[in-house]
C-alpha positions as CSV (number, residue, x, y, z in Angstrom):
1,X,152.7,57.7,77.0
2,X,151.0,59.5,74.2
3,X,151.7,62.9,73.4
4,X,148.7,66.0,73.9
5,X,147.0,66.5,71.0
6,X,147.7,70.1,69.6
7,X,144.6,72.4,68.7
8,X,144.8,75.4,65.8
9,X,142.0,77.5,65.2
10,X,140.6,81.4,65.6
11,X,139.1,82.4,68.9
12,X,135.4,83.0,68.7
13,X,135.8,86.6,70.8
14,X,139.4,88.0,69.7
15,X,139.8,86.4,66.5
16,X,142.9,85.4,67.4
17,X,145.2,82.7,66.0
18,X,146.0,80.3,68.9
19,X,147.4,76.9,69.6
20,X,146.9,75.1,72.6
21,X,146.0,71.2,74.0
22,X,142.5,70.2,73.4
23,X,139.9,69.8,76.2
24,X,136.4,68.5,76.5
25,X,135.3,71.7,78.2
26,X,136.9,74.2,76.5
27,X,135.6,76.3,74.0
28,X,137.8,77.9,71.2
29,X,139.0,80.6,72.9
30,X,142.4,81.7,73.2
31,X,143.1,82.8,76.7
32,X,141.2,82.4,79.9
33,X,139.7,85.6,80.0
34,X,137.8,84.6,76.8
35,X,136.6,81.5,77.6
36,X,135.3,83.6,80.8
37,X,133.4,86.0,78.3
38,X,131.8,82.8,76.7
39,X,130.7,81.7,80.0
40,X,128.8,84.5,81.0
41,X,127.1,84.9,77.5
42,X,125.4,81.5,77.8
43,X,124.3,81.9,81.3
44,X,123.3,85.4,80.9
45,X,120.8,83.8,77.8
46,X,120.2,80.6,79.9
47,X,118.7,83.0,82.4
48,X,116.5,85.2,79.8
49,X,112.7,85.2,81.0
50,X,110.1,84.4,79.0
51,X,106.6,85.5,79.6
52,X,105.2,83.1,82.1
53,X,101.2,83.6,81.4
54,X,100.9,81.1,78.2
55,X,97.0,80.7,76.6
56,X,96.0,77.5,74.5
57,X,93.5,77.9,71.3
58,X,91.4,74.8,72.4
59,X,87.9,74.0,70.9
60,X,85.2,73.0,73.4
61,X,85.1,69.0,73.9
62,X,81.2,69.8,74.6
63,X,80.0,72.4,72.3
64,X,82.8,72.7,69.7
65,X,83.8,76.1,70.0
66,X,86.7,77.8,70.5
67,X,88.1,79.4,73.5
68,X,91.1,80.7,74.9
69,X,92.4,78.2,78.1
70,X,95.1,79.1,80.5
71,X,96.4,75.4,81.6
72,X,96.9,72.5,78.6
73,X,94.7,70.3,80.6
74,X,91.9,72.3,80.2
75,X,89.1,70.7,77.8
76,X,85.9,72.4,78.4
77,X,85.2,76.2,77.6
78,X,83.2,76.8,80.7
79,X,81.7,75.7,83.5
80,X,78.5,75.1,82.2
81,X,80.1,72.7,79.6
82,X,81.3,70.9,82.4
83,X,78.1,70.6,83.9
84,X,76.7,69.1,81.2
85,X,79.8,66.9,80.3
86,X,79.4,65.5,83.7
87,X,75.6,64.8,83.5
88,X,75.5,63.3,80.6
89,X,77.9,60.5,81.6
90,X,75.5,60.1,85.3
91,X,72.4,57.9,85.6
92,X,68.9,59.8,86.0
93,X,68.5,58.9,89.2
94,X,72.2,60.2,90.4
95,X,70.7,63.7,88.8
96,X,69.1,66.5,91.3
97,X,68.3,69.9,91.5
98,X,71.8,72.6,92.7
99,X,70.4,73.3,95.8
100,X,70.9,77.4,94.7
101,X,70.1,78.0,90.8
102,X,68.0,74.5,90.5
103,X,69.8,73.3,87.8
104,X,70.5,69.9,87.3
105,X,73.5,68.8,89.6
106,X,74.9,65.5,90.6
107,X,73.4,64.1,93.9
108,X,76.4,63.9,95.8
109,X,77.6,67.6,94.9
110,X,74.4,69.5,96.3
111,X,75.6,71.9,94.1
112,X,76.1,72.5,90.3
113,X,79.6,73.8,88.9
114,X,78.9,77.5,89.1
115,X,77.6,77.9,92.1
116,X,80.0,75.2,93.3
117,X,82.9,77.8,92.4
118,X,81.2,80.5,93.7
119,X,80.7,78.9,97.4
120,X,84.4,77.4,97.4
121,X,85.4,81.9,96.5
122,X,83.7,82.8,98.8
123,X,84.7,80.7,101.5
124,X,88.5,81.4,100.6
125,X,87.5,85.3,101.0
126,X,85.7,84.2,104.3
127,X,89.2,82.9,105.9
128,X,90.7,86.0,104.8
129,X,88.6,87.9,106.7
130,X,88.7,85.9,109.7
131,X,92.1,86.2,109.7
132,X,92.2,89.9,109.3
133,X,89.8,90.3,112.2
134,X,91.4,87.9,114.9
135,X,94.9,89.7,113.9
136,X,93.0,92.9,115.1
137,X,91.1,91.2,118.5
138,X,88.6,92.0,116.7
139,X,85.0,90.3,117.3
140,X,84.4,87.5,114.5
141,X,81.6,84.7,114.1
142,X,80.6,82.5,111.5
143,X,78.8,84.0,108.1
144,X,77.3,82.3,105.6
145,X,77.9,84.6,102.9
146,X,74.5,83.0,101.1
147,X,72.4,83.9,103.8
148,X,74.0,87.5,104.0
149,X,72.7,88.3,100.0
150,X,69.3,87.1,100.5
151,X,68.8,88.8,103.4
152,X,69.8,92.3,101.6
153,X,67.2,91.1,99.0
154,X,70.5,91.4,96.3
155,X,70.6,95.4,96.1
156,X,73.7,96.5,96.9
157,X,74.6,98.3,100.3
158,X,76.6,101.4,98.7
159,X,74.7,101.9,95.3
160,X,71.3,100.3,96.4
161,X,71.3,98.7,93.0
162,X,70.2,94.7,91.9
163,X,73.6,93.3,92.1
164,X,73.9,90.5,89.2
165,X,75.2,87.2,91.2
166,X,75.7,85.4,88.4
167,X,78.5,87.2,87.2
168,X,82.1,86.3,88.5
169,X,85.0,87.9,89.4
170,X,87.3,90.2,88.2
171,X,83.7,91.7,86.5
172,X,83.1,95.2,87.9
173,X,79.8,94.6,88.9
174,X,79.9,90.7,90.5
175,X,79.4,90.1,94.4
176,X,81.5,90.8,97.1
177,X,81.1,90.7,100.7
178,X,81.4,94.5,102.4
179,X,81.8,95.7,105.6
180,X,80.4,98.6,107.0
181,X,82.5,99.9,109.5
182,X,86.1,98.3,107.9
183,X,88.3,96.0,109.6
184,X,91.0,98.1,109.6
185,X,88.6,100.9,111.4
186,X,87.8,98.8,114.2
187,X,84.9,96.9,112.8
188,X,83.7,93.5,113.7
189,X,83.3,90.2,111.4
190,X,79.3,89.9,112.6
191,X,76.5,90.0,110.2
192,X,75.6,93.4,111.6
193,X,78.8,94.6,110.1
194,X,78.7,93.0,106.8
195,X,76.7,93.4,103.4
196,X,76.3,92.7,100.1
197,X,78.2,95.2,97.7
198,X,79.3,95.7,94.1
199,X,82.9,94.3,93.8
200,X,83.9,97.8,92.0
201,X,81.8,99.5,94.6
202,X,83.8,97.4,97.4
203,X,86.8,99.0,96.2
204,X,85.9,102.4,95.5
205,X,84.5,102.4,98.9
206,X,87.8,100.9,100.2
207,X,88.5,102.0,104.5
208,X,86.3,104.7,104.6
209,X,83.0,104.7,106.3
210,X,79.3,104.5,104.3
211,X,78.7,108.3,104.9
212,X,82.1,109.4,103.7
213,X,82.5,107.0,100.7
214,X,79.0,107.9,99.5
């Protein structure tokens, strides 16, 4: 049987001189409550946190200019680029007008990109109403949110200003859907009860009635 094989050196938290048998997993340490402290440094920097929103410097596979993207997958700076990318790679006859803006949109889409995003925000805000009403028993029917902002001509229903629909949000002054007597004040999800509103407006307004917020 062969005999351990000794280790001399200087512990890495003491300083210490020490001599002991030589493991795989140990570090040079001289005692146990050393090697403990060791432990806990590594997994205390194992578990540092880095900042978790990371940007990419990309330049525009379409139009060759830079931008700043949020995933590494992404390739085009907007989504007009991507419009255009996608047409240009579609027959003529595949090509037809977005059934909103007019702008050139692939047949089977009925829409372009932008208003394409815009309709699939609009219905995720939709279910969240819904969902807010019903956990109220409160009266809810279907709304197509579309119909709603050319029926109030796009002015706004608290400022009575144009209300710009093709900006996007987080902008101040994009679309949003309002109610006029709020959800959480016992109003219902009908298209008497909703209207077209300012986003920043919107919140500003937040629960209050139309004659108190103004």
């Amino acid at each position: 049987m062969s005999k351990p094989i000794m280790k001399h050196g200087t512990c890495i938290i003491c300083a210490k001189d020490f001599s002991r048998v030589t493991g795989r997993d140990r570090p040079n340490t001289c005692s146990e409550e050393c090697r403990k402290v060791v432990i806990s440094r590594s997994s205390a920097a194992r578990r540092k946190k880095w900042p978790s929103c990371r940007i990419y410097i990309r330049e525009c596979s379409w139009c060759q200019k830079p931008f700043i993207g949020r995933i590494s997958t992404q390739t085009k700076c907007s989504a007009e680029c991507m419009r255009l990318a996608s047409l240009s790679t579609q027959r003529v006859a595949d090509i037809t007008p977005c059934v909103d803006c007019g702008k050139d949109a692939i047949r089977w889409n009925k829409y372009c990109f932008a208003c394409r995003y815009i309709h699939r925000r609009d219905a995720a805000n939709m279910q969240k109403h819904i969902r807010r009403a019903r956990i109220r028993d409160s009266k809810t029917e279907t709304i197509r949110v579309r119909e709603m902002y050319m029926r109030d001509n796009h002015l706004c229903g608290i400022c009575h200003q144009p209300v710009d629909m093709t900006l996007r949000c987080p902008h101040p002054l994009s679309h949003s859907l309002d109610h006029i007597i709020p959800l959480a004040r016992g109003g219902t999800h009908t298209k008497e009860n909703v209207q077209l509103a300012h986003l920043i407006c919107n919140t500003r307004k937040s629960d209050k009635i139309l004659s108190v917020a103004s």
